[in-house]
N, C-alpha and C positions, 0 to 999 in steps of 0.2 A: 504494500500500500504506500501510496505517494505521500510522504509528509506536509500540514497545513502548510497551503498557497500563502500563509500571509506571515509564517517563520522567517523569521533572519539570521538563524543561527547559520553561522560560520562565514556571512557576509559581511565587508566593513564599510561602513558610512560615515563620511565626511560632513558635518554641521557648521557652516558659519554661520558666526552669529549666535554661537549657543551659551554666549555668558549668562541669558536670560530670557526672560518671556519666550516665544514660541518655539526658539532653537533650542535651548536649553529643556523643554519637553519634550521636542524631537528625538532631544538624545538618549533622555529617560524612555519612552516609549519603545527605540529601535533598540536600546541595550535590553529592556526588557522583553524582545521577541528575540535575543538572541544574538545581536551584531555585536560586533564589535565597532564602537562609536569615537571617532578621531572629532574632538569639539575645536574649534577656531572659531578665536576671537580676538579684536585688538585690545579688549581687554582680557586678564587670564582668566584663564578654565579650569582651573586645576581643584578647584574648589568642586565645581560640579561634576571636574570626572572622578575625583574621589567618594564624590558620593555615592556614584553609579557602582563605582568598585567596591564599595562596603557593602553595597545590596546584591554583591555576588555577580554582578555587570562584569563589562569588558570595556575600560575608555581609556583613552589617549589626548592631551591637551596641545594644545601648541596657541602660539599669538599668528596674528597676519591682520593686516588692513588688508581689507580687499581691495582697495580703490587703488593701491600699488600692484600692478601685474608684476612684478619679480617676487611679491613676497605671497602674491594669490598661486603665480607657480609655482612657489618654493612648498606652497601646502600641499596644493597637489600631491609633487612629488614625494614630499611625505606621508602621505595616507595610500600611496599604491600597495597594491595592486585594491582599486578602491570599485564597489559593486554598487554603490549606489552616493549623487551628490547632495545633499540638499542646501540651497542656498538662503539665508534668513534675514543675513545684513540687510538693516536698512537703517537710514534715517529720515525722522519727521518732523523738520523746524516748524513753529508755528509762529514765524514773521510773516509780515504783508508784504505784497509783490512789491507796493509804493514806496515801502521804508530803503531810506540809503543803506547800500550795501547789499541788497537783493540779490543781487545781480550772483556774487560772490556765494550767496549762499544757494542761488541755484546751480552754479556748478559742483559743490559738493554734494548736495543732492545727487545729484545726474551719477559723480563719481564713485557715490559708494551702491546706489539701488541701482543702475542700470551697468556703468563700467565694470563693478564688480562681480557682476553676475557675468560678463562677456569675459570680464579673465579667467575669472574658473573655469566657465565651459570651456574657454577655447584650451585650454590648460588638458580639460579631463576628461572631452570627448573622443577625442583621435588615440587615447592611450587607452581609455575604453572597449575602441572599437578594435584597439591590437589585444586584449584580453578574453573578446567575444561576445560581451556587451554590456551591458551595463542602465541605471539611473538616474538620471537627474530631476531633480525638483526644484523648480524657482516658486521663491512667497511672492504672489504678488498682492494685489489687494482690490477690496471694492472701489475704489477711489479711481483703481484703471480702468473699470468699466464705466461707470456710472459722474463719475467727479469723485463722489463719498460722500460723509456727513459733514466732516470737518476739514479736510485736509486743503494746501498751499495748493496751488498752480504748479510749483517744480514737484510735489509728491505724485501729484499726479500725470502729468507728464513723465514720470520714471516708473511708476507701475504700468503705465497706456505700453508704454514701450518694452517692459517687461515682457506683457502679455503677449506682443507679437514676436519678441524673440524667442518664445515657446514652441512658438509654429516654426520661424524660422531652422531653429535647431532640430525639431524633429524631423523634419524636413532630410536635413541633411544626414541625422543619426539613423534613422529606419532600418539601411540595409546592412548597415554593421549592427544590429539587435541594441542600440544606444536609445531607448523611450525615453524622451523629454516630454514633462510636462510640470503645470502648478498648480496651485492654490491661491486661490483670490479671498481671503478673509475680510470681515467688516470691523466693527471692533472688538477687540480684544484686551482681559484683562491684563495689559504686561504695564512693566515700567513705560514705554513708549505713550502710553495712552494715561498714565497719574494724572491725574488733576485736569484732566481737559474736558469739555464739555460735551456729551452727547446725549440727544434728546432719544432716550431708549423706547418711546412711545414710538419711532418709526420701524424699530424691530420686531417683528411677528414674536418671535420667540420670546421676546423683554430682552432676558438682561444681555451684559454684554459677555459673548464667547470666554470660555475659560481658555490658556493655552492649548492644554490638552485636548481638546474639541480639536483645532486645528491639526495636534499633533501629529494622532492619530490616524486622519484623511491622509496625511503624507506619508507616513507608515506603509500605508496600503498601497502610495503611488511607488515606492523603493520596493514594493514586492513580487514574488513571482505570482502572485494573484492579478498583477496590472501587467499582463502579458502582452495584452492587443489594445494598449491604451496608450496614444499616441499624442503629441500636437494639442491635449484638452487642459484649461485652467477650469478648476473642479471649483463651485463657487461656494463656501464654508463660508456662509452671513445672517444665518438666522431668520432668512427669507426678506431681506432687505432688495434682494437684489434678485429677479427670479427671469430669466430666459432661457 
């Protein structure tokens, strides 16, 4: 008999972005089906892969800004021979497009939610596909489809573009067995979202997603259960956002 489709044991996953909120449950999640989970972040992780290790888990930390492509390679290369990616980094300023200095902060935006996501794949697709195939998962969010509830003009212009470089990559990973796909979240309870306002009376569900809601969904996209799922951002928003 075939072992559960949605087991990760003996697979290993790659998390940026898993100091906290959604990544850092990713991690917990895939180490609890059994991966072995390499957590990246530019801040450290070593807090959270020790935790996973005390609960009998399998983690690995390291640092990396992803918006640096030599140090998003340098991960890569650290977590090969790597079965599945998930990518988590983001950031969410909540300045006005009008305010001086805008400008500046739309580029970091761009650099760490869109750039960062293109160093990695380009990083850990083609090494994927000399493997025989492989993973990836980019967060993106309801804000790339819809605007969102809250978010800037540069958030959402870097998830918008996210979500096409989903298709993009799959596109090109298909025939090397490399499944690109995301998750489009609404809000969520992380540090990212502390103190910011959202009117929860537009969520079907109420309240706002726990990480683990989202983790989960990504779980399943790193599994051999997402066999013939391609090119899709899966939309995890509590029915905010429905097509």
């Amino acid at each position: 008999m075939n072992r559960n489709a949605f087991d990760l044991a003996g697979s290993r996953v790659l998390i940026s972005g898993a100091a906290a909120g959604i990544g850092a449950a990713t991690a917990q999640v895939c180490a609890a089906l059994g991966a072995t989970v390499v957590l990246a972040d530019l801040q450290d992780t070593e807090i959270q892969a020790e935790a996973i290790r005390a609960s009998g888990g399998l983690a690995e930390a390291l640092r990396c800004d992803v918006a640096d492509r030599a140090q998003a390679e340098a991960a890569i290369d650290a977590g090969m021979p790597l079965d599945a990616l998930v990518v988590c980094s983001a950031i969410h300023p909540q300045d006005d497009w009008q305010d001086a200095g805008w400008d500046d902060s739309f580029d970091r935006v761009i650099a760490v939610n869109l750039h960062g996501p293109i160093h990695l794949s380009r990083a850990a697709l083609p090494r994927m596909a000399q493997h025989g195939g492989g993973r990836i998962v980019l967060v993106g969010s309801l804000a790339g489809k819809s605007g969102g509830l809250i978010a800037g003009p540069h958030y959402v212009a870097s998830k918008g573009g996210l979500h096409a470089l989903v298709k993009w990559l799959a596109q090109r990973g298909g025939r090397d067995k490399v499944l690109v796909n995301g998750v489009a979240p609404a809000s969520v309870r992380t540090p990212m979202m502390q103190g910011r306002p959202v009117d929860l009376g537009r969520i079907p569900l109420g309240p706002m997603a726990e990480p683990d809601e989202v983790a989960w969904p990504i779980a399943f996209l790193c599994s051999r259960a997402c066999s013939y799922i391609t090119g899709t951002v899966l939309d995890v928003n509590g029915g905010v956002y429905m097509a």
